[in-house]
N, C-alpha and C positions, 0 to 999 in steps of 0.2 A: 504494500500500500504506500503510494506517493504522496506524503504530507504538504500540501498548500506553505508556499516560504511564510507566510502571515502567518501561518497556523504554527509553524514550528516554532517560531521565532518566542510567538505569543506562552505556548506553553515551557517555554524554556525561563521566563521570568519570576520574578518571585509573588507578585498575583498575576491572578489567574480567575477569570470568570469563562465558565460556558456553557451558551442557549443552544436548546436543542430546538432542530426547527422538522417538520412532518409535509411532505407535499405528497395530497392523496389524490389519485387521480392526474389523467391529462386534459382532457374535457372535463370545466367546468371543475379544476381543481377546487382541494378545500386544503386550509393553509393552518398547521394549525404549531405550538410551540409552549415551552415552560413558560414564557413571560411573554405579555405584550410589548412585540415589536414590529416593526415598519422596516421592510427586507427587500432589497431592490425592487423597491416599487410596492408589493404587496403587506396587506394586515395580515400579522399569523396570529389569531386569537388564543388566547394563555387558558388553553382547554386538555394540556399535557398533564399530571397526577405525578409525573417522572420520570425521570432519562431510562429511557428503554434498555434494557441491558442486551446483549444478543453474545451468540454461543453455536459454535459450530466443533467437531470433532470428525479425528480420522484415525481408525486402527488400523496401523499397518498392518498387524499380523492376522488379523481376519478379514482385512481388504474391503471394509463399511465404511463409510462417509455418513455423517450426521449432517441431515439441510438444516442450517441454520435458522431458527425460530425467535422470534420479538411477539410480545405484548405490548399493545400501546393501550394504555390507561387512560382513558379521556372524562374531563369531569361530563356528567349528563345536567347539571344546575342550568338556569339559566342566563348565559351570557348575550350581550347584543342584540335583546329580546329574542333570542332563539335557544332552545332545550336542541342538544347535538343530536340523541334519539329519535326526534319528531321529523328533521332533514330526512333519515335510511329509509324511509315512506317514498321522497321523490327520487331519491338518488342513493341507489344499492350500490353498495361498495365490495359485493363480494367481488371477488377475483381485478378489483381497480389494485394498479400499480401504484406501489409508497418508494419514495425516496426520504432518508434520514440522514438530517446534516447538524454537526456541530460546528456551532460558532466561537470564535473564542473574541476576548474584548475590542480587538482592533479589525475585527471581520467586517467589512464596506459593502462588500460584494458576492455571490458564487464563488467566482476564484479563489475568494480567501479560508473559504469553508471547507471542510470535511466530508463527503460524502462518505458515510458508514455501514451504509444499507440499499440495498434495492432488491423489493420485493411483491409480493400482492398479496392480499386482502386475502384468507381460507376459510375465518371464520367470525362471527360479531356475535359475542354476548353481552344483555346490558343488566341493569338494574334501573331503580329509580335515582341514584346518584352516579354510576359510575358506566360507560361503554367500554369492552374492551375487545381491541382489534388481535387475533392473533393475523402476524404475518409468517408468511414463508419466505425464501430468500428464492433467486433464480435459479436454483442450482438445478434443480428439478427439472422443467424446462430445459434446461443445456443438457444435461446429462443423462434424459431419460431417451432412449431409442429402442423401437418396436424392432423386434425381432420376426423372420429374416429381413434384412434390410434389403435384399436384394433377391427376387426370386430367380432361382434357376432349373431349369429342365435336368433331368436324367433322363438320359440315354442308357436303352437294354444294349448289350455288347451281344 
């Protein structure tokens, strides 16, 4: 993973702040982040519960790959007179693509940010205070292939 020089520089100092920012969807994204902030150009509404943790693994010796998996913990309250719940009525999020970026204090722009994640939506459960998103990462996707990939004839000799 190539750390953004902003990002590096930032964590190498002796403070240290960083926003985690959520982009769900490409049409018709929804922006969403631990704090309210204003992020080239867009609101990402401070509907984040906490920094997603994410966790991926590989044994070599039995040759299994673990796809990486994230919860995103989203408050259900209502913020900017909208309850986040009452939106997954118009706008289903299963299987939308999530992008996960940290920012650190001197972050301006994308370039300066972290990309830690890209994945899609597999599953949404809520509560009356909390939604939460499991994501999957893309590995899935890239790495799953149908078997045979290529049919071929036999010939009786």
């Amino acid at each position: 993973m190539e750390l953004p020089a902003i990002f590096e520089q930032d964590i190498q100092s002796k403070i240290l702040s960083i926003a985690t920012r959520v982009v769900i969807g490409i049409d018709n994204p929804i922006y969403l982040s631990t704090h309210s902030i204003n992020f080239d150009g867009q609101y990402y509404k401070p509907l984040l519960l906490g920094v997603p943790s994410m966790r991926e693994s590989v044994d070599h010796e039995s040759r299994n790959f673990k796809i990486s998996n994230v919860t995103l913990n989203i408050s259900n309250f209502e913020i900017d007179g909208e309850i986040f719940s009452d939106s997954l009525q118009e706008h289903p999020l299963i299987n939308k693509r999530v992008e996960i970026y940290f920012d650190t204090q001197s972050s301006s722009s994308s370039e300066d940010s972290l990309l830690a994640f890209k994945g899609f939506v597999r599953r949404i459960s809520h509560t009356s205070s909390t939604v939460n998103l499991q994501l999957e990462d893309l590995t899935q996707s890239t790495l799953h292939k149908t078997l045979p990939l290529q049919k071929t004839s036999m010939s009786k000799s």
